[in-house]
C-alpha positions in Angstrom: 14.7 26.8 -4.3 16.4 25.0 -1.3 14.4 22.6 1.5 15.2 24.4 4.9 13.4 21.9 7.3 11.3 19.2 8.3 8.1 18.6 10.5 7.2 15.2 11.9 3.6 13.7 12.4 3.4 11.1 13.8 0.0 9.4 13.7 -1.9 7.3 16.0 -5.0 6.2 13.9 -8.1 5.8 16.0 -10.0 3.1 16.3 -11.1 0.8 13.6 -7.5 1.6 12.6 -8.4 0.5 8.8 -5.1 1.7 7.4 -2.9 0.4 9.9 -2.7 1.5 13.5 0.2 4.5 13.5 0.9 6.5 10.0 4.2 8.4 9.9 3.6 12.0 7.9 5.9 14.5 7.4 5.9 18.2 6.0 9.0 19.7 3.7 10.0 23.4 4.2 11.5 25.2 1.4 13.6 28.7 1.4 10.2 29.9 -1.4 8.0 29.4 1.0 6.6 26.0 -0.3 6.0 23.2 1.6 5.1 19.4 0.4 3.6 16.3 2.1 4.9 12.9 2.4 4.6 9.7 4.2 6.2 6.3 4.7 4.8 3.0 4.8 5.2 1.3 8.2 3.8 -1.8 8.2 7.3 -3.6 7.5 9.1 -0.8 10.2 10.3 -2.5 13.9 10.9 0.7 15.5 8.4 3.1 17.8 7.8 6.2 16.4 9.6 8.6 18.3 13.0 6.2 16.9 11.0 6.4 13.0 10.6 10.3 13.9 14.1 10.9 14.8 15.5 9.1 11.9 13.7 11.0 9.5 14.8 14.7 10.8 18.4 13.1 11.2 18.6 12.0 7.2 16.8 15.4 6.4 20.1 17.1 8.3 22.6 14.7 6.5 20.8 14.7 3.2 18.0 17.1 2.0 18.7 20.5 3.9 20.0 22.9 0.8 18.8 20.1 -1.7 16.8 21.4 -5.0 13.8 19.7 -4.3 13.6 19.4 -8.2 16.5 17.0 -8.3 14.4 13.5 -7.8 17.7 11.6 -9.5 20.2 12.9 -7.3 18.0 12.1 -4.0 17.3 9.1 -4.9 21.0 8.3 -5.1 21.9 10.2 -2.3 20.0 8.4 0.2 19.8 4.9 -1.7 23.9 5.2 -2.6 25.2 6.7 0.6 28.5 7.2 -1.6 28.6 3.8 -3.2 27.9 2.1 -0.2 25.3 1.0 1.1 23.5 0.2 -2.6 21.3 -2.2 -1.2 17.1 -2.6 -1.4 16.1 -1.8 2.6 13.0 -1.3 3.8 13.2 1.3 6.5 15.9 3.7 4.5 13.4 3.3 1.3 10.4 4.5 3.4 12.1 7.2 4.9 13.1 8.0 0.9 9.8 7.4 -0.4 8.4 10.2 2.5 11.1 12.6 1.5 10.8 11.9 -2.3 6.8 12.1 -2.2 6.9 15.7 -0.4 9.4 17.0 -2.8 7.0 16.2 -5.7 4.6 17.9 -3.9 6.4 20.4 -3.8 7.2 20.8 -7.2 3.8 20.4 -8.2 2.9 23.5 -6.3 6.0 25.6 -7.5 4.4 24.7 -10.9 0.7 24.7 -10.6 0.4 21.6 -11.9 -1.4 17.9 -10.0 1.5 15.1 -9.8 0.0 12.8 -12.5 0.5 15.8 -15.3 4.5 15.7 -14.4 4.3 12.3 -14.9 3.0 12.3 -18.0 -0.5 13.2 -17.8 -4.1 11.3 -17.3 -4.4 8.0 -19.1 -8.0 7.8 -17.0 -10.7 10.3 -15.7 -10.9 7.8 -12.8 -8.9 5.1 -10.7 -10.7 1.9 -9.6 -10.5 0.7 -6.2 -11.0 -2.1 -4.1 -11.8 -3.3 -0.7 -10.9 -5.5 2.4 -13.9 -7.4 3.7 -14.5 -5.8 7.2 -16.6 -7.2 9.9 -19.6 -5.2 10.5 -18.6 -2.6 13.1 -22.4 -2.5 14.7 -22.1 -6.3 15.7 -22.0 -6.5 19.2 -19.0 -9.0 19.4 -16.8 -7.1 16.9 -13.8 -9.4 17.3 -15.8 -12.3 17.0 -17.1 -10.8 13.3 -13.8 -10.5 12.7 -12.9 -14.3 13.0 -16.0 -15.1 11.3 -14.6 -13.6 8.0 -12.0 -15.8 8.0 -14.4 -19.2 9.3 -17.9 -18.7 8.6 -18.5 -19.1 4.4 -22.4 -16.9 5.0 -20.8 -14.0 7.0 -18.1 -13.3 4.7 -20.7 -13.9 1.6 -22.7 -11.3 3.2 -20.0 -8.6 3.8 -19.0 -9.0 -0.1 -22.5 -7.9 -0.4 -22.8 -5.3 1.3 -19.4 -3.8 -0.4 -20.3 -4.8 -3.8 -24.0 -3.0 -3.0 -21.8 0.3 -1.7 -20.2 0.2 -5.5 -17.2 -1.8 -5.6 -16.4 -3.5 -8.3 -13.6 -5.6 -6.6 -13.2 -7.4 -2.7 -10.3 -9.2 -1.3 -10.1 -11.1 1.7 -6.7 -12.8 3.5 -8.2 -16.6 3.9 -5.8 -17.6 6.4 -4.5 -16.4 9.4 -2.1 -18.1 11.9 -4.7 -17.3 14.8 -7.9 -17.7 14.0 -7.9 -21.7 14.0 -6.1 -23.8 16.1 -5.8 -27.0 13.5 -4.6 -24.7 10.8 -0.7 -24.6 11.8 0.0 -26.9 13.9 2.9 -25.5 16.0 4.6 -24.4 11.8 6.2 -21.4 11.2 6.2 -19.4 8.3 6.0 -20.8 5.4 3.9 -23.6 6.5 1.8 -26.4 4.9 -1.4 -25.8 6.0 -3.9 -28.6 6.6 -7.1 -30.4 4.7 -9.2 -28.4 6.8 -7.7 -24.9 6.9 -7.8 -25.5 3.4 -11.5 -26.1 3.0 -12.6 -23.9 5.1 -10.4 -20.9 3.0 -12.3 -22.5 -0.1 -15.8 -22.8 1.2 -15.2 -18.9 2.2 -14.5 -17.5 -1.6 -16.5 -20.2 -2.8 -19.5 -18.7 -0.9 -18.3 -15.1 -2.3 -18.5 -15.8 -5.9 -21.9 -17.6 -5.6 -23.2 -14.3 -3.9 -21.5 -11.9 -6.3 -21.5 -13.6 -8.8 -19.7 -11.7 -11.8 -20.6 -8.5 -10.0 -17.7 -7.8 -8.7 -13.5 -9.6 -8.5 -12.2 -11.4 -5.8 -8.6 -11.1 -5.1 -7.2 -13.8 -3.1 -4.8 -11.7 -0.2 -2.2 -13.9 1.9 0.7 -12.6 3.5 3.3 -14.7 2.8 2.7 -17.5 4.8 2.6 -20.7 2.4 5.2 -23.1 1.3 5.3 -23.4 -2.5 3.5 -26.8 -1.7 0.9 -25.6 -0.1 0.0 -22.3 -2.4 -0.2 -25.0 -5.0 -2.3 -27.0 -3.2 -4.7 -24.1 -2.3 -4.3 -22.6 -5.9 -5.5 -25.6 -7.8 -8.4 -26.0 -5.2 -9.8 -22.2 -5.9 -8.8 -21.8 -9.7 -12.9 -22.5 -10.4 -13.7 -19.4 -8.6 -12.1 -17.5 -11.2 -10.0 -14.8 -8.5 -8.4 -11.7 -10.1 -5.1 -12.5 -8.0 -3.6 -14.5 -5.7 -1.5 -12.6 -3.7 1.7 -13.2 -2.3 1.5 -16.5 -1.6 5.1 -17.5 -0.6 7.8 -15.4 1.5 8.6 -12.2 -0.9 12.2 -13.2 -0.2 12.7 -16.0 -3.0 11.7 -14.9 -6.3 12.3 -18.6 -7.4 9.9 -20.2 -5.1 7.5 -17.5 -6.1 7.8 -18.1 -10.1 7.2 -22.0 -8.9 3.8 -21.0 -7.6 2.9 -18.8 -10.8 3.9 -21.6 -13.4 1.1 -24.3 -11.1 -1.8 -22.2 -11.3 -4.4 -20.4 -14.0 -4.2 -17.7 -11.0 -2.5 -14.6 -11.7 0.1 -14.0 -9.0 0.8 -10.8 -7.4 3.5 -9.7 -5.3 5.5 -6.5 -4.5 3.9 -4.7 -0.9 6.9 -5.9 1.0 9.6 -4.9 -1.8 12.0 -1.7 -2.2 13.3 -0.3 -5.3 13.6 -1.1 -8.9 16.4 -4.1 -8.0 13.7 -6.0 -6.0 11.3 -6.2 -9.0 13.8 -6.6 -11.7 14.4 -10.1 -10.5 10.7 -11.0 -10.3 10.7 -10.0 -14.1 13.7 -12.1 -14.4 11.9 -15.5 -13.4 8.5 -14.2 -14.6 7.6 -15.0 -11.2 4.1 -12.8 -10.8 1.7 -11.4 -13.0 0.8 -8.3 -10.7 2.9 -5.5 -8.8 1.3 -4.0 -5.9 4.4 -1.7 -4.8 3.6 0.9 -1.9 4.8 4.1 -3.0 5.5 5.0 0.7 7.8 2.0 0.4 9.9 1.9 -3.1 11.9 4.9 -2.4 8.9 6.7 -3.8 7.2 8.9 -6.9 10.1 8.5 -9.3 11.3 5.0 -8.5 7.7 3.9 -8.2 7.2 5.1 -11.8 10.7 3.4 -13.2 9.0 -0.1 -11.9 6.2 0.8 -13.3 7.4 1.4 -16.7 9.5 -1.8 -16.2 6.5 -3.8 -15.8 4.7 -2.5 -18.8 7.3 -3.8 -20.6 7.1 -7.1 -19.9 2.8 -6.8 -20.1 2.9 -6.7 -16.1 0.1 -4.5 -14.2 0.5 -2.6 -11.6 -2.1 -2.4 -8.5 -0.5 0.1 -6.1 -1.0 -1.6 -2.6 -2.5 1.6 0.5 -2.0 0.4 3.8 -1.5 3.7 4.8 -2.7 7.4 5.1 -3.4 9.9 3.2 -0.3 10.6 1.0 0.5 7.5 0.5 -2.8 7.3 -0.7 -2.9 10.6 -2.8 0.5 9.5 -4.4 -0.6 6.3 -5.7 -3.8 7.7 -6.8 -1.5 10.1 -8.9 0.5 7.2 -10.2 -2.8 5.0 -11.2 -3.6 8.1 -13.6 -1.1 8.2 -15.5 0.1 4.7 -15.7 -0.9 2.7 -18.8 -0.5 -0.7 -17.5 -2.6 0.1 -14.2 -5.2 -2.1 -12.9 -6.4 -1.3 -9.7 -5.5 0.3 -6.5 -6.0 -0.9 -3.0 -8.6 1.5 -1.0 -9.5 1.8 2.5 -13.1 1.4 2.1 -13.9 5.2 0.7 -11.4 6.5 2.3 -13.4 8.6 4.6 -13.4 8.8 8.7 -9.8 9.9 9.6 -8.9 10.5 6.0 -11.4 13.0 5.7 -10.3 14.7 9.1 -6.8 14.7 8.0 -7.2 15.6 4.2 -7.8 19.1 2.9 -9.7 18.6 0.9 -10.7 15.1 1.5 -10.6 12.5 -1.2 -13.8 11.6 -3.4 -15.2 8.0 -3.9 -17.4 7.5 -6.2 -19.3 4.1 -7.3 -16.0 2.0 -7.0 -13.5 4.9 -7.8 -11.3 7.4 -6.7 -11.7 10.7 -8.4 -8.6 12.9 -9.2 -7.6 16.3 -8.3 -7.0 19.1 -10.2 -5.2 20.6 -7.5 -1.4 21.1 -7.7 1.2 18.7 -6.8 -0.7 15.8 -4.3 -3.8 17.4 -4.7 -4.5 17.3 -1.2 -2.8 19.0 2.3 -2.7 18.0 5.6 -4.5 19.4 8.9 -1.8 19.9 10.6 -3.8 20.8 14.0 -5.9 17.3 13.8 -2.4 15.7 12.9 -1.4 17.1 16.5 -4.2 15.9 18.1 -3.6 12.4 16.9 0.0 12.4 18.0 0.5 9.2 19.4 2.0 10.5 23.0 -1.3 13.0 23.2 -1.3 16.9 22.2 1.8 18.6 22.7 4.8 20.4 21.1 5.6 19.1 17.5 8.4 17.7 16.7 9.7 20.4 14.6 13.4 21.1 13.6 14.6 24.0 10.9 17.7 24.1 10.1 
């Protein structure tokens, strides 16, 4: 079996956009008549997506077209090695791999009638837990007000937490800080920045209000972006550590390992890191300075299935979980459900609320959430196809031709 060609979707994800405004799906073509699904994480990518688009069929040309789709190893270091070159974590060439990667699993599930998880060694759970942004509530009639008041108003966020943990999650998170939302929070910084006394007790009065409305019913995971100083996660860190948070994510640049381990050693707070990383190299050195607690990798963003389930394994070794980050659509978010199966040192995975609206549109057949957990397939490779005709329709430049290329 040889991949012939490629088909592009590019996505433009109506409005709320939970997910991310544009997904980038894309449909291998094989000389048996199989096809498989992929998709790439974009959230890191700088380029539109007809560019995104173009770059994918181009490295399909150069690199898949005749390629045994069974051949994960020598994919990987096609792409990745580029003949011994260009052996260097990057995030736009590892999404592009992690789409091309995904869709040949997929395909390889089908060839064999067999769901993803069972090639990668089988169920370790009947069930993968999920969690939750906080949202504003889309009926308020000043929806980007709501959204503010998560961030400023301790009652309102309480009362979203509610209304998630009521729905059946048993987990929330919530990003505390944002550069925008308050004018005395930065201060003309740029990231990483120190933020000040009252950014800061505002952030805490927010979870603080959380955890005295859910009380032990439900995590909190701590989200920021990046944005702190190792001074200033500490700061925050030590302020919080009584509201018991499953995670606190991310809390310095994911460039420097180092500052990041700084932050873990200060605070009672498990750290997490890993949405903004590529490949095996990446997390090898936050194992090296024991620098986080926590992985969230994005399979649409590692280089995909196979290198998401060597970092993986190389957590477990070193008693690190795994909490595979979906900021995405639905393959990304079919993939990592198949990973969260079979991975013994999973803990949770990021979810889109219940991943219904445009997931359910998209997905044939579409995902089921249940009471605070994804349910598996049974179906073979991803579990799930795309609609290819609402995929049109969502294109971003309107209905028209595909962008379709066989080779």
């Amino acid at each position: 079996m040889r991949v012939t060609g490629v088909e592009v979707f590019p996505i433009s994800v109506p409005p709320p956009a939970r997910g991310g405004n544009r997904w980038m799906i894309l449909r291998l073509d094989t000389d048996a008549g199989i096809s498989g699904y992929g998709e790439m994480m974009l959230l890191s990518n700088p380029f539109r997506w007809a560019v995104v688009a173009a770059m994918l069929e181009d490295l399909v040309e150069q690199a898949l077209v005749g390629h045994d789709p069974y051949n994960a190893e020598e994919r990987f270091d096609r792409v990745y090695g580029r003949a011994g070159y260009s052996h260097a974590p990057e995030q736009t060439k590892l999404a592009m791999l992690s789409a091309l990667d995904m869709a040949c699993f997929d395909i390889v599930g089908k060839d064999l009638g067999q769901p993803l998880h069972r090639l990668l060694g089988g169920r370790l759970r009947d069930k993968v837990r999920t969690y939750t942004y906080l949202y504003a509530d889309e009926s308020d009639a000043n929806l980007q007000q709501s959204l503010r008041r998560l961030w400023l108003d301790p009652d309102y966020a309480a009362a979203r937490a509610r209304h998630y943990v009521d729905r059946g999650f048993t987990a929330v998170k919530l990003d505390p800080f944002s550069l925008t939302v308050s004018e005395d929070q930065a201060l003309g910084q740029v990231v990483p920045l120190q933020y000040t006394p009252s950014a800061l007790a505002t952030a805490e009065s927010v979870i603080a209000a959380i955890r005295a409305e859910v009380g032990t019913a439900a995590d909190i995971l701590v989200g920021t972006h990046g944005q702190m100083t190792p001074a200033s996660a500490i700061r925050f860190a030590r302020r919080v550590e009584a509201y018991d948070p499953l995670w606190f994510e991310e809390p310095v640049p994911p460039e420097n390992a180092e500052a990041l381990a700084e932050v873990a050693r200060a605070t009672s707070i498990p750290i997490t890191t890993g949405e903004r990383l590529t490949s095996k190299h990446d997390f090898a050195r936050l194992l090296s300075h024991r620098a986080a607690a926590i992985f969230n990798f994005d399979v649409g963003l590692v280089g995909g299935v196979l290198e998401a389930k060597k970092i993986a394994a190389m957590a477990e070794a070193h008693y690190v979980q795994i909490a595979p980050h979906v900021y995405g659509g639905p393959m990304i978010t079919a993939a990592s459900r198949e990973l969260s199966l079979c991975s013994p040192n999973f803990l949770i995975m990021e979810g889109i609320e219940t991943f219904g609206g445009v997931y359910d549109e998209l997905t044939d057949p579409p995902f089921t959430w249940r009471d605070g957990f994804l349910l598996p397939s049974d179906r073979p490779g991803l579990g799930h196809d795309l609609r290819e005709d609402v995929a049109r329709r969502l294109r971003p430049d309107g209905p028209g031709p595909s962008l379709v290329r066989v080779y």
